[in-house]
C-alpha positions in Angstrom: 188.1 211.6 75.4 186.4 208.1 75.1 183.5 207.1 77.1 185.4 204.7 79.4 188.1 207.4 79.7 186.2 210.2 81.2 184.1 207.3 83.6 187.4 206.9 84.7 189.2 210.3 85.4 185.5 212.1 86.9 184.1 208.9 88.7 185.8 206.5 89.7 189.1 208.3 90.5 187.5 210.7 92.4 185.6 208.3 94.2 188.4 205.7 94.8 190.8 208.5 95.8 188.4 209.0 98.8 187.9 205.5 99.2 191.1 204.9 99.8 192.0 207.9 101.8 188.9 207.3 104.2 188.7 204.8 107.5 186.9 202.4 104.7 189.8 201.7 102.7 189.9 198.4 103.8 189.0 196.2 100.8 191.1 197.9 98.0 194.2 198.9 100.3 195.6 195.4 99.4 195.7 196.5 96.1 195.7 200.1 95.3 197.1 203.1 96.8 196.7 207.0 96.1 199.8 208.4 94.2 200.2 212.8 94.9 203.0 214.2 92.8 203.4 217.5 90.7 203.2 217.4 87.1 206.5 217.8 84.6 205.1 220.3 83.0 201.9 222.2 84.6 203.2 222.1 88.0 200.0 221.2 89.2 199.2 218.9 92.3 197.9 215.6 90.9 196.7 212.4 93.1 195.6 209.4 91.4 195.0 205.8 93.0 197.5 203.0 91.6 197.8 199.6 91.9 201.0 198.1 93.5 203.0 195.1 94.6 205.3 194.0 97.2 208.7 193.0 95.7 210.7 192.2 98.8 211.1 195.4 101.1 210.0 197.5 97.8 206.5 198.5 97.0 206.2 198.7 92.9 203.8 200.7 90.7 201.9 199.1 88.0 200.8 200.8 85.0 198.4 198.6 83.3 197.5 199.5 79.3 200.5 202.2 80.5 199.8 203.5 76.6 196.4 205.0 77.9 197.9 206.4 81.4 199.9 209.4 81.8 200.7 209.7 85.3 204.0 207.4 84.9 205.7 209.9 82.4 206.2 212.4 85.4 208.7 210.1 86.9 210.8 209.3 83.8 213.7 211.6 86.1 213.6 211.2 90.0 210.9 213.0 91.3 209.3 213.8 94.6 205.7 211.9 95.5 203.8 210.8 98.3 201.5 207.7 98.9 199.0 207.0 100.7 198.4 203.3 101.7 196.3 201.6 104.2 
């Protein structure tokens, strides 16, 4: 795992997940919220924060550099998930 990949999944993750899931979201809710869904395969409970965008009524994910994210490939069939925004 690279440098700026581990940085990523055991600090800031962590920390924006509670960030955003705390009475100081404020700042980043305009941009990021926490996606919770089970894994395809594990079956594990997995949260991460994502960024979105309002496309009429809709809220759509974003998967920047999606070649170096994972969490998108759980929802290649319709699955169940939960957000958490503002």
């Amino acid at each position: 795992m690279s440098t700026q990949a581990f940085f990523t999944r055991r600090v800031a993750n962590p920390l924006l997940r509670f960030l955003l899931s705390s009475p100081l979201h404020g700042p980043l809710s305009g941009k990021l919220l926490v996606l919770s869904y089970t894994g395809r395969r594990s079956g594990q409970r997995h949260s991460t924060p994502v960024q979105y965008a309002h496309f009429g009524d809709d809220l759509v994910l974003v998967s920047a550099h999606p070649s170096t994210k994972s969490w998108w490939r759980n929802f290649r069939e319709p699955t169940p998930a939960t957000i958490t925004l503002r």
